[in-house]
Backbone as a printed PyTorch tensor [residue, N CA C, xyz], in Angstrom:
tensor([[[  0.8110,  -1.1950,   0.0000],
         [  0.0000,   0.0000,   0.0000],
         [  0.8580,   1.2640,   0.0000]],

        [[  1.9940,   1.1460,   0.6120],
         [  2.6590,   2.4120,   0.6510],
         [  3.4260,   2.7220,  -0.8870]],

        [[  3.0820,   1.9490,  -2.1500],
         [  3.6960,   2.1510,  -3.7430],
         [  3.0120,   3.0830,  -4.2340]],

        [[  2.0410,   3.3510,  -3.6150],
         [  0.7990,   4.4170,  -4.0030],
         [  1.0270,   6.1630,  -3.6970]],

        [[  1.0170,   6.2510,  -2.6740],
         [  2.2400,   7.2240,  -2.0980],
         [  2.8520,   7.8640,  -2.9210]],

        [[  4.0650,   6.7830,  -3.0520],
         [  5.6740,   6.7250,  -3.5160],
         [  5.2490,   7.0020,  -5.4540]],

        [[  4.3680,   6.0120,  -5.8250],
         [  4.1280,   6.6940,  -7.5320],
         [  3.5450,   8.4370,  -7.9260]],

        [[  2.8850,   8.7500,  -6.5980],
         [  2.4230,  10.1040,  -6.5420],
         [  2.8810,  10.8180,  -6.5550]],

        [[  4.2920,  10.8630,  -5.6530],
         [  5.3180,  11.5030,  -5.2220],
         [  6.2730,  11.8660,  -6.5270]],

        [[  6.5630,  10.3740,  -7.0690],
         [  7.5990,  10.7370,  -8.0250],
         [  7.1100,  11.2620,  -9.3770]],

        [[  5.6720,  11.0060,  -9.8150],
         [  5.0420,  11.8540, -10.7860],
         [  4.5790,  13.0050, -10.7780]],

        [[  4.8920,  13.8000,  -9.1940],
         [  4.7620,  15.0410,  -9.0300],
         [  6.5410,  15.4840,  -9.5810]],

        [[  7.1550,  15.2350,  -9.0250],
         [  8.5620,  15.0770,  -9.2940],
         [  9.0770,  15.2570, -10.7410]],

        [[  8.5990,  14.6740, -11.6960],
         [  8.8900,  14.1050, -12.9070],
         [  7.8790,  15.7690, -13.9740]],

        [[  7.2790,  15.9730, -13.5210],
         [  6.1220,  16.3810, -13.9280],
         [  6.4080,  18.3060, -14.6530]],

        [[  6.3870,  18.3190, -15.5380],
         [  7.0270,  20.3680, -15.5840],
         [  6.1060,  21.0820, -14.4880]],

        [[  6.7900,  21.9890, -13.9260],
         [  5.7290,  23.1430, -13.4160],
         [  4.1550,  23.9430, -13.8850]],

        [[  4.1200,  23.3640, -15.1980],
         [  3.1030,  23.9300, -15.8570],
         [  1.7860,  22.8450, -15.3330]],

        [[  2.3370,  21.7630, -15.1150],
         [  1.3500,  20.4210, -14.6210],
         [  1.0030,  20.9640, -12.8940]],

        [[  1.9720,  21.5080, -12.4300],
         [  2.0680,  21.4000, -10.3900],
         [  1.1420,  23.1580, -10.4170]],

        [[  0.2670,  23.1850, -10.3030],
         [ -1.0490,  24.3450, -10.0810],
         [ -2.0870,  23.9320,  -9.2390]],

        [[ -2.6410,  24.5190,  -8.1250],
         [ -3.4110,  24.7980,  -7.1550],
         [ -4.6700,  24.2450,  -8.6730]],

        [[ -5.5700,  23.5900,  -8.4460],
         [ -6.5860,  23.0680,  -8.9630],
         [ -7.4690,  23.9350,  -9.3120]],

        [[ -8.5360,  24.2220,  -9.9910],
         [ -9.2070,  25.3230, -10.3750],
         [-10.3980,  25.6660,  -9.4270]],

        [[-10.4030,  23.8120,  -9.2260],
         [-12.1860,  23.6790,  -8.1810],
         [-11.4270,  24.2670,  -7.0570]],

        [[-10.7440,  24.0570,  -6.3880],
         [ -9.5850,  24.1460,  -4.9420],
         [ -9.3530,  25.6530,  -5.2630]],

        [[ -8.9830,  26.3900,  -6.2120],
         [ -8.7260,  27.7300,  -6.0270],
         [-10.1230,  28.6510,  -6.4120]],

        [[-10.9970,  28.2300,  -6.7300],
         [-11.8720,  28.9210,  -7.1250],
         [-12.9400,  29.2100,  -5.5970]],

        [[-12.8750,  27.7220,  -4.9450],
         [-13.8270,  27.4760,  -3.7380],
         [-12.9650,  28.3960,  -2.3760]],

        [[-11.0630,  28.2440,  -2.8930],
         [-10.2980,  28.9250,  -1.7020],
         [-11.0300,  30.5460,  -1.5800]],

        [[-10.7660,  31.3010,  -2.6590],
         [-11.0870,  32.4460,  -3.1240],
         [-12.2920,  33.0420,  -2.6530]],

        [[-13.2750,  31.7410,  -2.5850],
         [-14.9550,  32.5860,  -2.1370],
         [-14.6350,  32.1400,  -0.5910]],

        [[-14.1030,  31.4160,  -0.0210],
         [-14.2390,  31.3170,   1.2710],
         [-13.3410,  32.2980,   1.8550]],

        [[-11.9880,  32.9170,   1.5190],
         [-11.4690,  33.9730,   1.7080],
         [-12.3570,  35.0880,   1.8900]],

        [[-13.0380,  35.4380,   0.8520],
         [-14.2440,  36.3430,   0.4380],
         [-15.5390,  36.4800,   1.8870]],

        [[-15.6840,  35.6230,   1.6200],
         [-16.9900,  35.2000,   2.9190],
         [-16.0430,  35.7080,   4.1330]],

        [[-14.9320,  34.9710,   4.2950],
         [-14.5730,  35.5640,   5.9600],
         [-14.2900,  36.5710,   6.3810]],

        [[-13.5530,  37.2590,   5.0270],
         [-13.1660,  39.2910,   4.8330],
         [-14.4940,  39.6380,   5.2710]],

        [[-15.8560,  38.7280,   4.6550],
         [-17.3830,  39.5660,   4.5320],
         [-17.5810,  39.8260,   5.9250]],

        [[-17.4670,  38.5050,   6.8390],
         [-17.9900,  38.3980,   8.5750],
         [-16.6900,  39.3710,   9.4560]],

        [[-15.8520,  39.7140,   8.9560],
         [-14.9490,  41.4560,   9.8970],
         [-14.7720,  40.4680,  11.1540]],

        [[-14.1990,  39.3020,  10.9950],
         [-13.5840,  38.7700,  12.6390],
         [-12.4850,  39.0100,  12.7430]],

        [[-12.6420,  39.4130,  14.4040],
         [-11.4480,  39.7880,  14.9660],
         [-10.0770,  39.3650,  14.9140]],

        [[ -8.7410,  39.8950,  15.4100],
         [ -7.5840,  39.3360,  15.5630],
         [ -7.6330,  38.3120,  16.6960]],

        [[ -6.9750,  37.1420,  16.8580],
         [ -6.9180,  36.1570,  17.6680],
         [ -5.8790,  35.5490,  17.4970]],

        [[ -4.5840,  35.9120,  18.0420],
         [ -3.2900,  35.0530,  17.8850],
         [ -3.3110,  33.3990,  18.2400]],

        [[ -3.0220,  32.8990,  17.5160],
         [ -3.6980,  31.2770,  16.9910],
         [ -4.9210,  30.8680,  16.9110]],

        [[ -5.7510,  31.6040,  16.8970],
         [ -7.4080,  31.4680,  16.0490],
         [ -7.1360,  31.1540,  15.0880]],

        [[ -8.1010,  29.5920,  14.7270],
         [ -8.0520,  29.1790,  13.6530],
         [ -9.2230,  28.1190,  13.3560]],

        [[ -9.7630,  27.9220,  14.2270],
         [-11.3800,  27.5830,  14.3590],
         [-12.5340,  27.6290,  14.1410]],

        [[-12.8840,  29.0100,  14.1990],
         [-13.8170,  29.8430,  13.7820],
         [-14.0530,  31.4770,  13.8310]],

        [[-14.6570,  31.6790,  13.1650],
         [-14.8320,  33.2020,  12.8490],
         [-15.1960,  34.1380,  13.7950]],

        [[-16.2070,  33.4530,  14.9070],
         [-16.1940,  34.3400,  16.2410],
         [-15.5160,  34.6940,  17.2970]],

        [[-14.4660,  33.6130,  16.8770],
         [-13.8170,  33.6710,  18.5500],
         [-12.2620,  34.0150,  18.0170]],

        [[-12.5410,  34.4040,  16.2140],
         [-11.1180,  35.3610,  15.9170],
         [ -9.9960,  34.5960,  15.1890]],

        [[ -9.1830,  34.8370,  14.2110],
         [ -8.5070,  34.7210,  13.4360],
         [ -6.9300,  35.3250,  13.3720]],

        [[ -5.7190,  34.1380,  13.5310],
         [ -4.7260,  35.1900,  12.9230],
         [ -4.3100,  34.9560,  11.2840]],

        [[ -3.3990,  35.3820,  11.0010],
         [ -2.8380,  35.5230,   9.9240],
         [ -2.8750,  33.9980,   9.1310]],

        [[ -1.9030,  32.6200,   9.6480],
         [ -2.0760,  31.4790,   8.8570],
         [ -3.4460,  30.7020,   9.4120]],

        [[ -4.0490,  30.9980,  10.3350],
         [ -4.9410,  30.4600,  10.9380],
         [ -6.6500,  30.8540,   9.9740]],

        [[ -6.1010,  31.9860,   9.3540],
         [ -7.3110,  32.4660,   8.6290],
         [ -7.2150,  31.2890,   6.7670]],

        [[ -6.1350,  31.8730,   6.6800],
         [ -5.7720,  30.8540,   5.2820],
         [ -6.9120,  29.3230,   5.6420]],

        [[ -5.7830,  28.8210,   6.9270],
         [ -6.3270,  27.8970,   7.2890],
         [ -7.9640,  27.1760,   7.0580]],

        [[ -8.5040,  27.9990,   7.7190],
         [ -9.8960,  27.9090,   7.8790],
         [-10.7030,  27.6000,   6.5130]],

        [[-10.1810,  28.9610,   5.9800],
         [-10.6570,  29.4230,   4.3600],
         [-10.0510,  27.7160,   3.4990]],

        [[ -8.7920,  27.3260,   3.5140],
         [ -8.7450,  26.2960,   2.8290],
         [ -9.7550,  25.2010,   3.6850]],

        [[ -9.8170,  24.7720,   4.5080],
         [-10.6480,  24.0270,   5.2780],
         [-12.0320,  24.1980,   4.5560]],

        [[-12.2300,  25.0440,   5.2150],
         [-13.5640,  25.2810,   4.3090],
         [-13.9850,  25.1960,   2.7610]],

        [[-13.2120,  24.9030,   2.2920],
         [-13.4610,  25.3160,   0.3160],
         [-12.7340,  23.7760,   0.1060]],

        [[-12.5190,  22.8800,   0.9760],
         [-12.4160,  21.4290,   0.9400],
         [-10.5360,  21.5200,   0.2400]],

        [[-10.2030,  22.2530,   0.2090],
         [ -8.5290,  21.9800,  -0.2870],
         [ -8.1790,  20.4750,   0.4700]],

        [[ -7.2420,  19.3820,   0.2940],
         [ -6.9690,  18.5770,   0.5910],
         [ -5.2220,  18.9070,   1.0850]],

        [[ -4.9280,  18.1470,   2.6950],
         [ -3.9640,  17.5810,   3.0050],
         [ -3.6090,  19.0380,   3.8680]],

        [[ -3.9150,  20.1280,   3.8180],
         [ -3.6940,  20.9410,   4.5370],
         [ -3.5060,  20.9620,   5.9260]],

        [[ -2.9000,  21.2980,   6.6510],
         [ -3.0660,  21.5990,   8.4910],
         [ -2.5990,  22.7340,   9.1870]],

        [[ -2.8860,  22.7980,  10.1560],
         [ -2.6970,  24.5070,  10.5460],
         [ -1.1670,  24.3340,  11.1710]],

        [[ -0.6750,  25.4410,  10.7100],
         [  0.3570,  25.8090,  10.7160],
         [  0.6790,  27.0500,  10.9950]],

        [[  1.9870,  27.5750,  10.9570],
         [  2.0710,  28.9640,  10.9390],
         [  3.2690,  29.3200,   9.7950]],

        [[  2.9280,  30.7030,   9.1680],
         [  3.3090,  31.1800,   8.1610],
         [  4.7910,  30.9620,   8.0750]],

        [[  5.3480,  31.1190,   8.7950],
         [  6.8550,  30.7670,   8.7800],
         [  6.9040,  29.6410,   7.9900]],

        [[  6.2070,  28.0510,   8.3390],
         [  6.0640,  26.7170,   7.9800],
         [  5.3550,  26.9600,   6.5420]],

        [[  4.5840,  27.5000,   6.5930],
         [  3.5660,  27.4980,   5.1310],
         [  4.3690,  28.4370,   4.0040]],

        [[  5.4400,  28.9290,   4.6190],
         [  6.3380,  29.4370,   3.5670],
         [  7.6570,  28.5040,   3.5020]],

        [[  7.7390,  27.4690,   3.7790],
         [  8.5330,  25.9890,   3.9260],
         [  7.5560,  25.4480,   3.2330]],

        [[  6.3480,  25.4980,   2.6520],
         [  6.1160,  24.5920,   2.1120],
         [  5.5210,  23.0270,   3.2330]],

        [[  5.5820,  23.3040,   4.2910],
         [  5.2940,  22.4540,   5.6350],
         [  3.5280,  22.0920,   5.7640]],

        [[  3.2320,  21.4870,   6.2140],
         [  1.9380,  21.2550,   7.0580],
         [  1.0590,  21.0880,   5.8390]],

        [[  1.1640,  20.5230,   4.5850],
         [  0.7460,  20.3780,   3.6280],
         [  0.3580,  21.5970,   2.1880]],

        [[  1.1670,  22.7200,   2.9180],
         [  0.9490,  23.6890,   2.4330],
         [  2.2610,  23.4120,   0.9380]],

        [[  2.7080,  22.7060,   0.0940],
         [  2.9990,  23.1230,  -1.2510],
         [  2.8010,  24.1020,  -1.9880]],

        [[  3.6860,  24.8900,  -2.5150],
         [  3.8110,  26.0260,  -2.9420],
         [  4.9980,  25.8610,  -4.1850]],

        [[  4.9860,  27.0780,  -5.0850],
         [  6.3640,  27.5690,  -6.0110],
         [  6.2870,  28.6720,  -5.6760]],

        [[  7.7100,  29.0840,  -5.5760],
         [  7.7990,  30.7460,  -5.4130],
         [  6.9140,  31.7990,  -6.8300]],

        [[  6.7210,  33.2420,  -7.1450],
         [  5.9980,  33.4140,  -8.5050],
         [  6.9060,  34.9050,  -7.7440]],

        [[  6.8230,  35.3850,  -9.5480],
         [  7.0970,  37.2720,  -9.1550],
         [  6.1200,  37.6070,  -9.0750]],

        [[  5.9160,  38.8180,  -8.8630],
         [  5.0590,  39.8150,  -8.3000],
         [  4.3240,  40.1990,  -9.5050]],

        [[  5.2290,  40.8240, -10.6930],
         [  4.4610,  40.5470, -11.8820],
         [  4.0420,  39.6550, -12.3940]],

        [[  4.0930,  38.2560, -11.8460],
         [  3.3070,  36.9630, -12.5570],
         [  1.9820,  36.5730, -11.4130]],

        [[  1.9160,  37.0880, -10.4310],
         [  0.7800,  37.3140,  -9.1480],
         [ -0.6140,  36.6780,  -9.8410]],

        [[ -1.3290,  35.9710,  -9.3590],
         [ -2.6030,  35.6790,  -9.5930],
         [ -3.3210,  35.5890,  -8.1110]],

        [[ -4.6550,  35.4080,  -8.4360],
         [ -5.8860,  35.5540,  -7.4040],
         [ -5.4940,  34.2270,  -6.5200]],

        [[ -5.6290,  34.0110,  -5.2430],
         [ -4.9770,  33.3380,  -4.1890],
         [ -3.6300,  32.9790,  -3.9410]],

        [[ -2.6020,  33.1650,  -4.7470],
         [ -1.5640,  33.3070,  -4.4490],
         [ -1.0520,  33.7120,  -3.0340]],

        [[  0.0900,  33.4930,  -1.9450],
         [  0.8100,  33.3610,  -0.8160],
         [  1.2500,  34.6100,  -1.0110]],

        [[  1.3370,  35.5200,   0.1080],
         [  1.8220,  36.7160,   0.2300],
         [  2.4210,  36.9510,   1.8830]],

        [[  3.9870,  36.7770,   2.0260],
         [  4.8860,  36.3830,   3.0880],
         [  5.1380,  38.0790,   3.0550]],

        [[  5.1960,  38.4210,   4.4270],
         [  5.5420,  39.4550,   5.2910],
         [  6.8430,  39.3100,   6.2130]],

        [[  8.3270,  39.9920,   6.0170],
         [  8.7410,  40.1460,   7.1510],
         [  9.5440,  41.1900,   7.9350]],

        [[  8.2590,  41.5810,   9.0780],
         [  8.0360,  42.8400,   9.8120],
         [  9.5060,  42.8310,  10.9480]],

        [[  9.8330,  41.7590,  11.1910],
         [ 11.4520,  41.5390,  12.6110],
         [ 11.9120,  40.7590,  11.7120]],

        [[ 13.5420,  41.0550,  11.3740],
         [ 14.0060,  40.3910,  11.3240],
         [ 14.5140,  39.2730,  12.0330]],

        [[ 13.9430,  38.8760,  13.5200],
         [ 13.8650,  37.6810,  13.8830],
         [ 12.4780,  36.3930,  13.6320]],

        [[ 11.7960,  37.1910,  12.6020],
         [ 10.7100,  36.0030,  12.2240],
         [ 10.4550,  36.1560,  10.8230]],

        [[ 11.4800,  35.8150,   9.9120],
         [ 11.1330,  35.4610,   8.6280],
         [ 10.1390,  35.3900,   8.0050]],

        [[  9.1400,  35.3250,   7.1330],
         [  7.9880,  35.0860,   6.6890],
         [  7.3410,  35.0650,   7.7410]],

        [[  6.9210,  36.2020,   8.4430],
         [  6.2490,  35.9780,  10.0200],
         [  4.9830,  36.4000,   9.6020]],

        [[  4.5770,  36.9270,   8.3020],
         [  3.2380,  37.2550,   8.3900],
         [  2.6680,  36.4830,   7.1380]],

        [[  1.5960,  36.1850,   6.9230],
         [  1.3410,  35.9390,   5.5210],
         [ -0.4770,  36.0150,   5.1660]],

        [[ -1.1350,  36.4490,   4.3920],
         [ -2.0890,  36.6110,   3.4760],
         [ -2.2920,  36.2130,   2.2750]],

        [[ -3.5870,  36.6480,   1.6990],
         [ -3.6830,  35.5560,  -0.2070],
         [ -4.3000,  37.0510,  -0.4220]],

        [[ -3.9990,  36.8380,  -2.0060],
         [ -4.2110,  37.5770,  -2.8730],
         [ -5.9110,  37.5580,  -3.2670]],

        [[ -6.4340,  38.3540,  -3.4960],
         [ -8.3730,  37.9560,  -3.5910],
         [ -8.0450,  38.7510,  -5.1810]],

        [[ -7.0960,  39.8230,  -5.1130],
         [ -7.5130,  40.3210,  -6.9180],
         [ -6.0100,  40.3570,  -7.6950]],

        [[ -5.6900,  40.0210,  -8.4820],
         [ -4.4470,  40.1690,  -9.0550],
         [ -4.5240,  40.6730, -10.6860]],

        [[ -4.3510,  42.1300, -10.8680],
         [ -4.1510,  42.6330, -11.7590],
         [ -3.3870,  43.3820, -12.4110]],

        [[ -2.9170,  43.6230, -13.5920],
         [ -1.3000,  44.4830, -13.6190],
         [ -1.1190,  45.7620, -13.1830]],

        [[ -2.7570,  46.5790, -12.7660],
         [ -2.2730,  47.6460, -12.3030],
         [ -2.9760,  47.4410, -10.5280]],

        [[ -3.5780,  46.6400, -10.2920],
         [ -4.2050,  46.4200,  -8.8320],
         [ -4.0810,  45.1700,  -8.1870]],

        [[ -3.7760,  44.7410,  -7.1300],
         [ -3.4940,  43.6760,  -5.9080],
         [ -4.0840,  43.8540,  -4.9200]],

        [[ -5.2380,  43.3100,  -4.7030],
         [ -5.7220,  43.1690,  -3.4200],
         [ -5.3470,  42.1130,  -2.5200]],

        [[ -5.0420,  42.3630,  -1.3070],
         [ -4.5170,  41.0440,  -0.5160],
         [ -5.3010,  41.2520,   0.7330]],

        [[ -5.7320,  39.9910,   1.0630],
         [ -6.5220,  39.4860,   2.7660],
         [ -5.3040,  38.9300,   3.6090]],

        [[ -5.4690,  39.6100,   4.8350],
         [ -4.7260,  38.9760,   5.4460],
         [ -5.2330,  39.4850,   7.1780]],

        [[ -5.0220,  38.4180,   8.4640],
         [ -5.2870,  38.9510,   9.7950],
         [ -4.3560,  40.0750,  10.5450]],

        [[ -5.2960,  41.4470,  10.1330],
         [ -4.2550,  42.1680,  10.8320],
         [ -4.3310,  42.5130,  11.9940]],

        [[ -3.0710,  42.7820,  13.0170],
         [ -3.5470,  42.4800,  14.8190],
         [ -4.5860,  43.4690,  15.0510]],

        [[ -4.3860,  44.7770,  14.4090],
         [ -5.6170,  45.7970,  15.0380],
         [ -6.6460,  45.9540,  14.1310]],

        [[ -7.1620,  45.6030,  13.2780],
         [ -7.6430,  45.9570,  12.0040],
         [ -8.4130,  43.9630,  12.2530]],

        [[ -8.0310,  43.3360,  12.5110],
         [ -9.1580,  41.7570,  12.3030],
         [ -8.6170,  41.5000,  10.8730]],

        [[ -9.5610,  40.6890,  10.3040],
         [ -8.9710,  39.9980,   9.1770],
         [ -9.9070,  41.1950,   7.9200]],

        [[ -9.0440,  41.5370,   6.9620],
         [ -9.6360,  42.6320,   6.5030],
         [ -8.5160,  42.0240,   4.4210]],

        [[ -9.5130,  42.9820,   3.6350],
         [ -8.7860,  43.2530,   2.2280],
         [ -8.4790,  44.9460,   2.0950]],

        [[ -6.9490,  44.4200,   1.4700],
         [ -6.8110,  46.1130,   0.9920],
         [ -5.5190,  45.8080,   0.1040]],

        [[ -5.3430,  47.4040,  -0.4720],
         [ -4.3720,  47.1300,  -1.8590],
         [ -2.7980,  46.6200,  -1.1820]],

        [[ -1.9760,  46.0150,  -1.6520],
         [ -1.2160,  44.9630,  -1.7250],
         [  0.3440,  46.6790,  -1.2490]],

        [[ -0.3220,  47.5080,  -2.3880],
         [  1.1180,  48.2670,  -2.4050],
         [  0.9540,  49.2800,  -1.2460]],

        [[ -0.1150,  48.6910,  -0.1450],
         [ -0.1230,  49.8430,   1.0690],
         [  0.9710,  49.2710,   2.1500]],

        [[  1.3290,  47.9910,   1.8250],
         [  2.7580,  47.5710,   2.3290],
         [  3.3650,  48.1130,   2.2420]],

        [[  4.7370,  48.6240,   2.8870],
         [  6.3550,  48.7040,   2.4380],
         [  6.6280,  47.8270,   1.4600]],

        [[  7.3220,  48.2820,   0.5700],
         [  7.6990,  47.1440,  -0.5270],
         [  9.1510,  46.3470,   0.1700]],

        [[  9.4960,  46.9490,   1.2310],
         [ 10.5640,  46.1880,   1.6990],
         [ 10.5750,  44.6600,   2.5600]],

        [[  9.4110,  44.9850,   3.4440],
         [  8.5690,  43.8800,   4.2540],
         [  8.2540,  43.1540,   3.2780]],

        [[  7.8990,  43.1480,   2.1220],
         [  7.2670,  41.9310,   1.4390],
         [  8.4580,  40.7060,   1.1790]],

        [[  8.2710,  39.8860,   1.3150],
         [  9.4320,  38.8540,   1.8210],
         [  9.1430,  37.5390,   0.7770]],

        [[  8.2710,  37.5530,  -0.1830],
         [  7.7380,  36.4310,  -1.4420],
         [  6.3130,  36.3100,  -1.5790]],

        [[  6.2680,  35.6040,  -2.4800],
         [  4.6790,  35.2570,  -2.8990],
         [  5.1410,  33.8910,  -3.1750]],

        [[  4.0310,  33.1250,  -2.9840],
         [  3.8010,  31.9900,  -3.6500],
         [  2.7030,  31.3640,  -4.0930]],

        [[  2.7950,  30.5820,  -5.0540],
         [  1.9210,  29.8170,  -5.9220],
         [  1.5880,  28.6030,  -5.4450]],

        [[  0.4860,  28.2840,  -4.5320],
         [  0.1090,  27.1530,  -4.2380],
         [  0.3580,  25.6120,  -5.2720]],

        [[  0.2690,  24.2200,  -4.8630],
         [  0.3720,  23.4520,  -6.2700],
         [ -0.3230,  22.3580,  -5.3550]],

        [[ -1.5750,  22.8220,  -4.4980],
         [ -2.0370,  21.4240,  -3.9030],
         [ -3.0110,  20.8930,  -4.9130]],

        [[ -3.2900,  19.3630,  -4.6000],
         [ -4.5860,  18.8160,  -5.4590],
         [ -4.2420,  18.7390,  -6.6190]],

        [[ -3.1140,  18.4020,  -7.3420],
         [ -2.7190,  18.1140,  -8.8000],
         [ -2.7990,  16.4680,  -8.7720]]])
């Protein structure tokens, strides 16, 4: 039973990058559940990741939102890990000019926590970026991408679960 696995593995492996993409059903369902939770304005909650009333942080919101929109193999984690690619979170790095709608958007505010923050992209266009993400005073909220420092922005990435 464990050849099953192991053939998955290595035909992900084998496979060009043009094949390894976040699924359409999986990014289309991520996107409205992102949407819906920006809609309900829940609060900040450092490791909230449960539910929407009792508050949300930053990977804990992703979390939920993939949970909810049925993504497969996912687990809660924190952004540091989900920018490792950890806790089932698979990813490719992307530029900024190649950005699409749910795409990984890594924050880092101390240089003692690397990718310490992270959010998804809800609009990706060549002249506009909207990004969701849990902010501590502000709850989990959308707004334009370039109200960041462009220095804090620390990568994006391209999900590749469910291929």
């Amino acid at each position: 039973m464990l050849w099953l696995p192991l053939c998955s593995l290595l035909a992900q492996s084998f496979a060009g990058h043009e094949c390894r993409a976040f699924r359409a059903e999986y990014r289309n369902s991520f996107k409205r559940q992102l949407e819906f939770i920006v809609s309900k304005k829940p609060r900040y909650a450092w490791g909230g990741s449960n539910d929407i009333s009792s508050g949300l942080d930053c990977s804990g919101y992703l979390y939920l939102a993939a949970k909810w929109a049925g993504v497969p193999g996912v687990t809660r984690t924190t952004a540091c890990r989900m920018a490792l690619g950890l806790g089932g979170w698979t990813s490719r790095p992307v530029a900024i000019d190649a950005s699409q709608d749910c795409d990984l958007v890594f924050w880092t505010f101390s240089p003692t926590r690397q990718n310490g923050h992270v959010g998804a992209l809800l609009k990706a266009t060549l002249k506009d970026r909207v990004v969701a993400h849990a902010s501590t005073l502000r709850g989990v909220v959308a707004e334009p991408l370039d109200k960041f420092p462009a220095k804090s922005l620390s990568g994006l990435r391209r999900l590749t679960i469910g291929d």
